[in-house]
C-alpha positions in Angstrom: 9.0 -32.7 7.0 10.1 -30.0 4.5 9.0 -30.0 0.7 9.9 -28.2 -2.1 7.6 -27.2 -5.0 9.1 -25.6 -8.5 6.9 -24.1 -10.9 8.1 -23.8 -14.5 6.3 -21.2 -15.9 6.1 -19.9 -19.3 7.3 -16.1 -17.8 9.2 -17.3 -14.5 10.5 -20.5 -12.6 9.8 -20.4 -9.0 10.3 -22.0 -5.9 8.9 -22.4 -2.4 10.3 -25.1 0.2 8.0 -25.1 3.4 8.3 -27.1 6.2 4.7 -29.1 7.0 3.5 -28.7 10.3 1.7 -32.0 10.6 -2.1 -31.9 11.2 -2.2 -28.1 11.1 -0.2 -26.6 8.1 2.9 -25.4 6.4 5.7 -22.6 7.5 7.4 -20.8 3.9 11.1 -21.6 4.7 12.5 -19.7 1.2 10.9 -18.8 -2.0 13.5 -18.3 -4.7 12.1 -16.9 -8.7 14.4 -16.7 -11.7 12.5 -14.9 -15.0 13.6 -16.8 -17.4 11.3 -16.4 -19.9 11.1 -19.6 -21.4 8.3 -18.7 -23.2 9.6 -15.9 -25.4 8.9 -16.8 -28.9 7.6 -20.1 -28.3 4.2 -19.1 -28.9 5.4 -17.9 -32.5 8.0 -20.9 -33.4 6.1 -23.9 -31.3 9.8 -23.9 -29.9 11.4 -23.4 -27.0 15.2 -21.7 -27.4 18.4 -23.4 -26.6 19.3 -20.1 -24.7 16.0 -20.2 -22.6 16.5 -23.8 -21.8 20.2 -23.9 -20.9 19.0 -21.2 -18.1 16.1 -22.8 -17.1 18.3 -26.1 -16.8 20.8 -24.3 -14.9 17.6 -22.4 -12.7 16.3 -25.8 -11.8 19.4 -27.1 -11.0 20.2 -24.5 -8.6 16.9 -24.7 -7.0 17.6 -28.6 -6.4 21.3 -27.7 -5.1 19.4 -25.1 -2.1 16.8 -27.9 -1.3 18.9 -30.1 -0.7 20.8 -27.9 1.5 17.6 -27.2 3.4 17.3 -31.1 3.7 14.3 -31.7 1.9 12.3 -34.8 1.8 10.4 -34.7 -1.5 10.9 -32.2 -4.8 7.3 -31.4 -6.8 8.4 -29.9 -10.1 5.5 -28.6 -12.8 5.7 -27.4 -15.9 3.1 -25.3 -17.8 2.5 -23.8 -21.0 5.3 -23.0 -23.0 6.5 -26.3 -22.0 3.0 -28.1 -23.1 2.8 -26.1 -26.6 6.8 -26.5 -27.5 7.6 -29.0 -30.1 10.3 -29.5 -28.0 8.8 -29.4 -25.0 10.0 -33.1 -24.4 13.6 -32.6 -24.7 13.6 -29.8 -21.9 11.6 -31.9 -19.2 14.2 -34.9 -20.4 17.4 -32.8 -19.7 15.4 -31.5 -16.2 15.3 -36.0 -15.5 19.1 -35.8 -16.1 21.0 -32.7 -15.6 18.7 -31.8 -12.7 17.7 -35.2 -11.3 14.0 -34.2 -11.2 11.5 -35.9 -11.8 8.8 -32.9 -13.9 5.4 -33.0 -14.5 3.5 -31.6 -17.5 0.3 -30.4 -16.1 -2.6 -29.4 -17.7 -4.1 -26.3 -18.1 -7.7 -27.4 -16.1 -5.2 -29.3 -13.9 -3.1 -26.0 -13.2 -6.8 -24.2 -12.5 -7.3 -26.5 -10.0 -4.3 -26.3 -7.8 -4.4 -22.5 -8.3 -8.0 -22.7 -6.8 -7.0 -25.5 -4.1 -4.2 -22.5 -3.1 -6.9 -19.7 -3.1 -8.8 -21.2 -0.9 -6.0 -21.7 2.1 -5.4 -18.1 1.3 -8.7 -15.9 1.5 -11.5 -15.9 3.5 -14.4 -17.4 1.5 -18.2 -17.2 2.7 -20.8 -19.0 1.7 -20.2 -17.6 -2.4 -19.0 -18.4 -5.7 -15.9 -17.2 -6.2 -14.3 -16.5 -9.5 -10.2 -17.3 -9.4 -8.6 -15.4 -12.5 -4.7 -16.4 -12.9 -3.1 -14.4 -15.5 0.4 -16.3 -16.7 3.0 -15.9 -19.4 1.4 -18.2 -21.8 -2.3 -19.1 -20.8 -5.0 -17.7 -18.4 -6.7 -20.1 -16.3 -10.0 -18.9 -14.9 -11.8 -21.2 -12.0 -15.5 -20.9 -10.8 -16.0 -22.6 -6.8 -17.1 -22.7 -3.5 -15.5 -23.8 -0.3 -16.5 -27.3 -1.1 -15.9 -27.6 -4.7 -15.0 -26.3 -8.3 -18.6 -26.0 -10.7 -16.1 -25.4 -13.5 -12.2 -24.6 -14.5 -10.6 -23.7 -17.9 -7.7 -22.5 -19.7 -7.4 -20.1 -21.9 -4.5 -19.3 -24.5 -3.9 -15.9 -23.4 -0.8 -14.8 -21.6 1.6 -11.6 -21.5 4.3 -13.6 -23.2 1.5 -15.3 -25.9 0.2 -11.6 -26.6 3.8 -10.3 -26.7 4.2 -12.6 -29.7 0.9 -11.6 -31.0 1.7 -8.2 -31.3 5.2 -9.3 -32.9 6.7 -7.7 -30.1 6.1 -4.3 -30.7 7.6 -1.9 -27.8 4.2 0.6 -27.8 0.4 -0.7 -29.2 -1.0 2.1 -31.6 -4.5 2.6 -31.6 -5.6 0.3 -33.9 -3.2 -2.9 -32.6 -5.7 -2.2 -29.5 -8.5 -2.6 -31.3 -7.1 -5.6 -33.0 -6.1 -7.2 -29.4 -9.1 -6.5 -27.6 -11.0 -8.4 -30.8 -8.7 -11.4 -30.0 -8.7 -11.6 -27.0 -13.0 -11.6 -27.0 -12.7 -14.0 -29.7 -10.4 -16.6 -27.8 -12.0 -16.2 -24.0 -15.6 -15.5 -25.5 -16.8 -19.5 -24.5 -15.3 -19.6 -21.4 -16.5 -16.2 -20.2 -19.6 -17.1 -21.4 -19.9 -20.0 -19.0 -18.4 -18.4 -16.5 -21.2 -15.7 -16.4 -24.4 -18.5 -17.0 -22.7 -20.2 -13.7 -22.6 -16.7 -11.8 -20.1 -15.4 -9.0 -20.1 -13.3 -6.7 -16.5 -12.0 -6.2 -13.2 -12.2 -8.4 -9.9 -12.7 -6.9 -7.1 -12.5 -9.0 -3.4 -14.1 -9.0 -0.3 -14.4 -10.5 2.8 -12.3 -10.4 1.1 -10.1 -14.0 -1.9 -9.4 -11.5 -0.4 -8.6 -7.9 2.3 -5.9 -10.2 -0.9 -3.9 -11.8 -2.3 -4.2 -8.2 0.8 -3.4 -6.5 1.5 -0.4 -8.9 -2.7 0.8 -8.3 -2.0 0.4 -4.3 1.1 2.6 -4.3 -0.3 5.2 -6.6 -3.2 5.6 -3.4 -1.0 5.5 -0.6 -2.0 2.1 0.4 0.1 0.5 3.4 3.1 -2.1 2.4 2.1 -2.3 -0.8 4.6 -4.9 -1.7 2.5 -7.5 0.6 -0.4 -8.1 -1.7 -3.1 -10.3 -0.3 -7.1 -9.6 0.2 -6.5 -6.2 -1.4 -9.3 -4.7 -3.6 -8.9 -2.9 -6.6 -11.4 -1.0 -8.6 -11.7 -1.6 -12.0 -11.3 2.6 -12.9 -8.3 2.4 -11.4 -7.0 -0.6 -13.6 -8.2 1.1 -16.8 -5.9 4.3 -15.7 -2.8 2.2 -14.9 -3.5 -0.2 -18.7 -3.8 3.7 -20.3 -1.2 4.7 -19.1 1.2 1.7 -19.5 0.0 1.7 -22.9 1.4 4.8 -23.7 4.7 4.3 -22.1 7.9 3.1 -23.5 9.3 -0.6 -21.4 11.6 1.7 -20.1 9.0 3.9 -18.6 7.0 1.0 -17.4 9.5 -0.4 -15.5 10.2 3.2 -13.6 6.7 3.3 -12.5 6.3 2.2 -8.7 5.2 -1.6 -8.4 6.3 -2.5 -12.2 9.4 -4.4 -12.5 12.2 -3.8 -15.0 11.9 -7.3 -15.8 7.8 -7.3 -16.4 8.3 -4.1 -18.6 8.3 -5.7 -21.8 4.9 -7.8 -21.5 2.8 -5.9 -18.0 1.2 -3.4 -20.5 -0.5 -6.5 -22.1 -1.7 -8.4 -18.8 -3.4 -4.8 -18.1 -5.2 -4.4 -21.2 -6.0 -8.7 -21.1 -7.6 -8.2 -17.4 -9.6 -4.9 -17.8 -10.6 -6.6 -21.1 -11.9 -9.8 -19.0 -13.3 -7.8 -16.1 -15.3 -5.9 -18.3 -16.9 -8.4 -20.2 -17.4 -10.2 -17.1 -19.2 -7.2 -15.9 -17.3 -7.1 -12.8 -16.4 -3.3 -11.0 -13.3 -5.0 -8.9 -11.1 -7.8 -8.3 -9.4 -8.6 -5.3 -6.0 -9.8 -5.2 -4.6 -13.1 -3.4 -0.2 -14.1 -2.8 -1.4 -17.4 -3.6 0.4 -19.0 -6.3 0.1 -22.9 -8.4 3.1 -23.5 -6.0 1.1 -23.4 -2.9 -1.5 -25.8 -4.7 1.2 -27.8 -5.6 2.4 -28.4 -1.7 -1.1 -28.4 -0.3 -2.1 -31.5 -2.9 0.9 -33.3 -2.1 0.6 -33.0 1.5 -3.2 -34.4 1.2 -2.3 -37.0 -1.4 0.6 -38.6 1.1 -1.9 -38.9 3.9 -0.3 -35.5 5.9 -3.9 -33.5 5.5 -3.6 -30.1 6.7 -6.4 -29.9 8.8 -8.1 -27.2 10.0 -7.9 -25.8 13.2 -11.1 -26.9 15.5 -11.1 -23.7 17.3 -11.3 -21.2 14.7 -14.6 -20.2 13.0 -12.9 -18.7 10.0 -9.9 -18.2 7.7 -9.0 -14.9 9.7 -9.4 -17.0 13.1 -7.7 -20.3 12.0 -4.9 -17.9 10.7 -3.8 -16.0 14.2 -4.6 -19.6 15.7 -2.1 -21.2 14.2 0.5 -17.5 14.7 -0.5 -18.0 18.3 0.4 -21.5 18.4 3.7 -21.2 16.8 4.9 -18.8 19.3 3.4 -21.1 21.8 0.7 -18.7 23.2 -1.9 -20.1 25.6 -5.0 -20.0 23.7 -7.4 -20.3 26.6 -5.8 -17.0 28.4 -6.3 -15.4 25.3 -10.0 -16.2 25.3 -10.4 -15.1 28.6 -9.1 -12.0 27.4 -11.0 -11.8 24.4 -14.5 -12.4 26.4 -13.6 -9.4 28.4 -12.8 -7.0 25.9 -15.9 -8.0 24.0 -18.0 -7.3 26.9 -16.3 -4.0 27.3 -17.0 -3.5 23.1 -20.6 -4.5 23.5 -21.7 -2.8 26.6 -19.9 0.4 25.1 -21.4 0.2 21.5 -23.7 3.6 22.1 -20.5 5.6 22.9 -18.4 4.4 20.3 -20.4 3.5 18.0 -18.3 0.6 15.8 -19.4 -2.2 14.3 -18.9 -5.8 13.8 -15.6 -5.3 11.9 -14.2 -4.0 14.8 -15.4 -6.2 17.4 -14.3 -8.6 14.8 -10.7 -7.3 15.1 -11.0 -7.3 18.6 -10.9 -10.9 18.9 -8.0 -11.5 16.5 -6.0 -8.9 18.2 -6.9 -10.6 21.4 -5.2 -13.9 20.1 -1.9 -12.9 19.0 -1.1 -9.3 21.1 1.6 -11.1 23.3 3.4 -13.6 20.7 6.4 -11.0 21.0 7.3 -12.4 24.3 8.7 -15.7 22.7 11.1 -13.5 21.2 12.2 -11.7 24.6 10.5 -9.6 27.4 11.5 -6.9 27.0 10.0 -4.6 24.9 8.0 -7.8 24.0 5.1 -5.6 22.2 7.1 -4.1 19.8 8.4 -7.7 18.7 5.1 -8.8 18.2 3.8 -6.1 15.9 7.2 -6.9 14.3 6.1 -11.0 14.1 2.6 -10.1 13.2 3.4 -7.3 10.2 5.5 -10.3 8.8 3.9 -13.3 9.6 1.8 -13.4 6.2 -1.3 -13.6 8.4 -3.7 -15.3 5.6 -7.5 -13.4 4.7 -6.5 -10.2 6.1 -5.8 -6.8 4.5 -2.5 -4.7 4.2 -4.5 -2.6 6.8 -5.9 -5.2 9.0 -2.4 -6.8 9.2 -1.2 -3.0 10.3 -3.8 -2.4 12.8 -3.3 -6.0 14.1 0.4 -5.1 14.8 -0.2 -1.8 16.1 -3.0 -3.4 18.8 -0.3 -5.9 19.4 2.3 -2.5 19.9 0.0 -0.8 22.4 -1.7 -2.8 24.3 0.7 -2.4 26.8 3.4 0.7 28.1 2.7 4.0 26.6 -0.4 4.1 24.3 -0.8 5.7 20.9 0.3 9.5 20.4 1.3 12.1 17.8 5.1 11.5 19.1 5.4 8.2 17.9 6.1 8.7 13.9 4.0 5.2 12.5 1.3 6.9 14.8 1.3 9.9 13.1 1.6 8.6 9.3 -2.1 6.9 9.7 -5.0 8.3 8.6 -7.5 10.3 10.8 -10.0 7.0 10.7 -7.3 5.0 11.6 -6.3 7.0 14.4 -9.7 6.7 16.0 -10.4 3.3 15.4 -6.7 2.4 17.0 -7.2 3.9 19.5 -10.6 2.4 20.2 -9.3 -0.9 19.7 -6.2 -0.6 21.4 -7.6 1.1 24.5 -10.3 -1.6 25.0 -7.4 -4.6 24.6 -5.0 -2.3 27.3 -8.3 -3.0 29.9 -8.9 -6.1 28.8 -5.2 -7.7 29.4 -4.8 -5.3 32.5 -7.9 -7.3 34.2 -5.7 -10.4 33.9 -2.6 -9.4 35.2 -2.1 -12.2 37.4 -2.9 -14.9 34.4 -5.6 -16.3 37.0 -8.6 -15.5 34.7 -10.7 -14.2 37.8 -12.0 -11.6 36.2 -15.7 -12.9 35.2 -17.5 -9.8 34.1 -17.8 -6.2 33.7 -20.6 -4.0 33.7 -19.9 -0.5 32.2 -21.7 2.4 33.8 -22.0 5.6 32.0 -22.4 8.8 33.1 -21.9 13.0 32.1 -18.0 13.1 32.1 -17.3 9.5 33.4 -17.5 5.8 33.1 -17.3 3.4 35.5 -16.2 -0.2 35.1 -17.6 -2.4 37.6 -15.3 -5.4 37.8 -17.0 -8.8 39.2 -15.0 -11.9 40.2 -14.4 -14.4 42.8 -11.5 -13.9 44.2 -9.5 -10.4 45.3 -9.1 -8.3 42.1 -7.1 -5.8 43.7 -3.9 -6.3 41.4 -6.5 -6.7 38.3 -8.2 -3.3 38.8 -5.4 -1.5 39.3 -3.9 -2.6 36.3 -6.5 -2.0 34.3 -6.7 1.0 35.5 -3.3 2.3 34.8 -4.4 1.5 31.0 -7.5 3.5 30.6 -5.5 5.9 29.8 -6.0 5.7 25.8 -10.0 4.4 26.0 -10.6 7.6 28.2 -8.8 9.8 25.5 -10.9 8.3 22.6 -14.0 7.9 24.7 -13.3 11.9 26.2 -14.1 10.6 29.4 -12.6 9.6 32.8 -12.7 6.1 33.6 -13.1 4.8 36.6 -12.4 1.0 37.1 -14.3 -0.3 41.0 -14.6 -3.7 42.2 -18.3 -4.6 41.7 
């Protein structure tokens, strides 16, 4: 079954068609986004312009031309803002019934919190916490307070990039005193619902929306962060916001738009979405915000999906986001899971009973097990050279609750666990940090052993006891049949683990 959701948003129209996966989730098949600013003005007139509607008509219409092409079987369309506050707000979702032949609905602004939060959810891993969901649009902000199992409270709140562009009468630069003017409006309109926010407490704020993944895109670049264009999990401090909003402040729209991250197209407005979110975050007290690629669109789908009786349910097997997440990448490129946990008990033993010498932590052993579900999914692509596919399909399969550089070091684990390991000749190698370095090749060289003592997909491999000694370690190797093939794969891996670990490793039945 494939669906399509459109947003019509105040700044941008968007779309997403996904095809459901029944009983497990949803696969992104195309997402399309038009700005068409329908909102420019509207905020100032109460109406929305012939010119912006005409190209949002002919937007949607295109949209519905592409899903049907992708043989759709149901079209959600929502409308936000601009199209709520418009005088004419009526005529436009009448001419989208029939010059589009879609049927839109006008959601609320506590309606659109909700789906937002419903979408946050499916895309960050959440512990037990109150979590704060900030969505920064063209015409409102819509700012969500929940926990895994519920929302404790959701509101909207009249500030947007394109509302605040009106505001400010659409002045290119903001003088001193315009700032101070701003900030007091934008205190004066969000003061209540901050103000609640803060009596219900939170522990962590993740941010969304395109206005909040471009200031966070433009802060991840500006520190070297890994594919910053793929923003989801990724922390930013709140110093680093307050030097991007100073300095987009200062800046002509033609300026903005050259800086890394920032869009021609966000230009006119992105120097008021930084100054609204540091002035939030800061009366929120908060030090950070951490950004999610979820969007209303995915709230759309995943409500729609549970209201028609197709429940994406989560997978049994997976004790977390992170887990469910490579499960379901593992499934699709139809990996055998319980290999893969034969595999992962092995290398875990091999983490554990080496914790003195390497010294890592639970994050790592963490990775391990990940890594140890999804390090051969580049085989459903072709043999050979079947490890470089899979860091390929893992760097790009939007792996959900997982970092830029947990996604990277995912991919690279999936790259060396087999042939040649990691060195200073391989240029991706060489671009990584010194930390990274070490902790790949920790990583890595535990997995190589780990999927060497299963060569012969017989999982009789059923412990290892590590024995260490002045310049070696040995790997006692228990199991009930012959291991011979086993060990002496293994051993033709230890290669990288004995170059982290500076020792030769010796790999004996036990």
């Amino acid at each position: 079954m494939n669906i399509a959701a459109i947003d019509i948003g105040t700044n941008s129209i968007h779309m997403v068609i996904v095809k459901v996966q029944t009983k497990t989730s949803f696969d992104i098949l195309i997402q399309e986004k038009s700005m068409v600013k329908l909102g420019v003005g509207v905020f100032a007139n109460k109406e929305l312009s012939q010119e912006a509607m005409d190209l949002g008509v002919a937007t949607v219409q295109r949209y519905v031309q592409l899903a049907d092409q992708y043989g759709v079987d149901d079209i959600i369309v929502s409308a936000t803002s601009a199209t709520r506050e418009a005088k004419n707000g009526r005529e436009f979702l009448d001419r989208l019934i029939h010059e589009a032949g879609v049927s839109p609905q006008l959601i609320s602004g506590k309606e659109e919190a909700k789906l937002i939060f419903l979408a946050v959810k499916e895309a960050i891993a959440m512990k037990n916490e109150n979590i704060l969901v900030l969505d920064i649009g063209g015409g409102s902000t819509e700012a969500i307070v929940g926990d895994q199992k519920q929302i404790h409270y959701g509101n909207s709140m009249k500030l947007g990039v394109l509302r605040l562009l009106d505001y400010t009468e659409g002045q290119a630069k903001i003088d001193a005193k315009s700032q101070k003017e701003l900030k007091s409006h934008i205190r004066q309109v969000s003061d209540m619902v901050l103000e609640k926010i803060k009596k219900i407490g939170f522990d962590r704020i993740i941010g969304t929306s395109g206005t909040i993944r471009a200031l966070a895109e433009a802060c991840l670049i500006k520190t070297d962060n890994p594919a910053p264009e793929i923003v989801n999990a990724e922390t930013i401090p709140l110093k680093e916001l307050i030097k991007l909003r100073d300095r987009l402040l200062e800046t002509s729209p033609k300026e903005r738009g050259e800086i890394p991250g920032i869009s021609e197209n966000r230009a006119d407005a992105i120097h008021l979405g930084a100054l609204l979110l540091v002035e939030i975050l800061q009366k929120l007290e908060a030090t950070s915000i951490t950004v999610s690629d979820a969007s209303l669109r995915d709230g759309m789908i995943i409500n729609h999906i549970e209201k028609h009786g197709l429940k994406i349910e989560e997978v049994s097997l997976g004790k977390n986001l992170k887990e469910k997440s490579c499960i379901r990448l593992a499934m699709k490129y139809d990996t055998d899971l319980s290999e893969k946990r034969h595999v992962m008990g092995i290398a875990l033993q091999l983490f554990d009973q080496l914790k003195d010498l390497h010294r890592a932590d639970n994050y790592e052993r963490d990775l391990i097990c990940y890594a140890s579900l999804i390090y051969d999914i580049g085989s459903f692509v072709a043999f050979q050279d079947f490890h470089k596919h899979g860091r390929y399909l893992i760097k790009n399969s939007q792996l959900r609750g997982f970092t830029n550089e947990e996604v990277f070091l995912l991919g690279d684990m999936a790259r060396y666990h087999r042939k040649k390991g990691p060195t200073k000749r391989h240029k991706k190698f060489r671009k990584l940090e010194s930390q990274q370095k070490k902790r790949l090749r920790l990583l890595a060289g535990i997995l190589r052993i780990a999927v060497g003592l299963d060569k012969t997909k017989n999982q009789w491999v059923q412990n290892v006891y590590c024995i260490d000694q002045k310049d070696q370690l040995k790997i006692k190797v228990f199991g009930v049949e012959n291991l011979d093939l086993e060990i002496w794969e293994a051993q033709r891996y230890s290669d990288t683990l004995a170059k982290h670990l500076k020792k030769e490793i010796l790999i004996i039945p036990g």
